[in-house]
N, C-alpha and C positions, 0 to 999 in steps of 0.2 A: 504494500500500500504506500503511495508515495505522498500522502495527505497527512501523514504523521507527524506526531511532535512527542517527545520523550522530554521529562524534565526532572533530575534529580534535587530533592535539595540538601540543603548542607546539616538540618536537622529533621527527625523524623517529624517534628512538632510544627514544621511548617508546611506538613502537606494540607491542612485546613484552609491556608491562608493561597497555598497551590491552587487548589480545587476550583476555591470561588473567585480566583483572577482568570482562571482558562476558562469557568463558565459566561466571563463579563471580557472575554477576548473573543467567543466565538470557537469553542472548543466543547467537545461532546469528551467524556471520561473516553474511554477502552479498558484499560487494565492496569494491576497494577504488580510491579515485579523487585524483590528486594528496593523499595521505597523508590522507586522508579516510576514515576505514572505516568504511561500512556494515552494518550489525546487523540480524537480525531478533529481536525478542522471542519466546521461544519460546511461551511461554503468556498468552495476554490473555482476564482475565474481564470488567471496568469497564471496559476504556479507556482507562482512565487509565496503566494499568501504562509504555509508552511516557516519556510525560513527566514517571513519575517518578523512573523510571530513569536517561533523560535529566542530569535534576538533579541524580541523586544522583552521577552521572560526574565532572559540572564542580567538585562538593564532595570528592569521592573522588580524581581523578585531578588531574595538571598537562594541561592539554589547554587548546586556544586556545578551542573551544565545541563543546558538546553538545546537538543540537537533536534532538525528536522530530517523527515525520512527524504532520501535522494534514489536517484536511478545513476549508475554507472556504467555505462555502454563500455564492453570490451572488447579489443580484436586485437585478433591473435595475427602474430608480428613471426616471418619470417625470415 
């Protein structure tokens, strides 16, 4: 899924404060994995919206890091 947003934070006690800023950014939950929690973006027009989102987390919140999901196109090199 490339609509994603992952955001850890730096204590377990601010995932409340996590929660209701991704709700009030345009963010649905998904899941949550060693204090990790998973986002979906509700609305993507660009593409873009994911990582800037993302960004705006790490500058917004206390959180260890805020990564958007990406696609990485590979080819294979002779």
């Amino acid at each position: 899924m490339v609509n994603g947003i992952s955001i850890h934070p730096n204590n377990e006690g601010d995932i409340p404060a996590i929660l209701e800023w991704a709700s009030d950014n345009g963010l649905d939950w998904e899941a949550s994995t060693y204090s990790t929690q998973r986002f979906v973006v509700k609305e993507v027009k660009t593409g873009f919206e994911p990582l800037e989102i993302a960004i705006k987390a790490q500058k917004d919140l206390n959180v260890r890091w805020a990564e958007a999901d990406f696609i990485v196109p590979i080819t294979r090199w002779r």
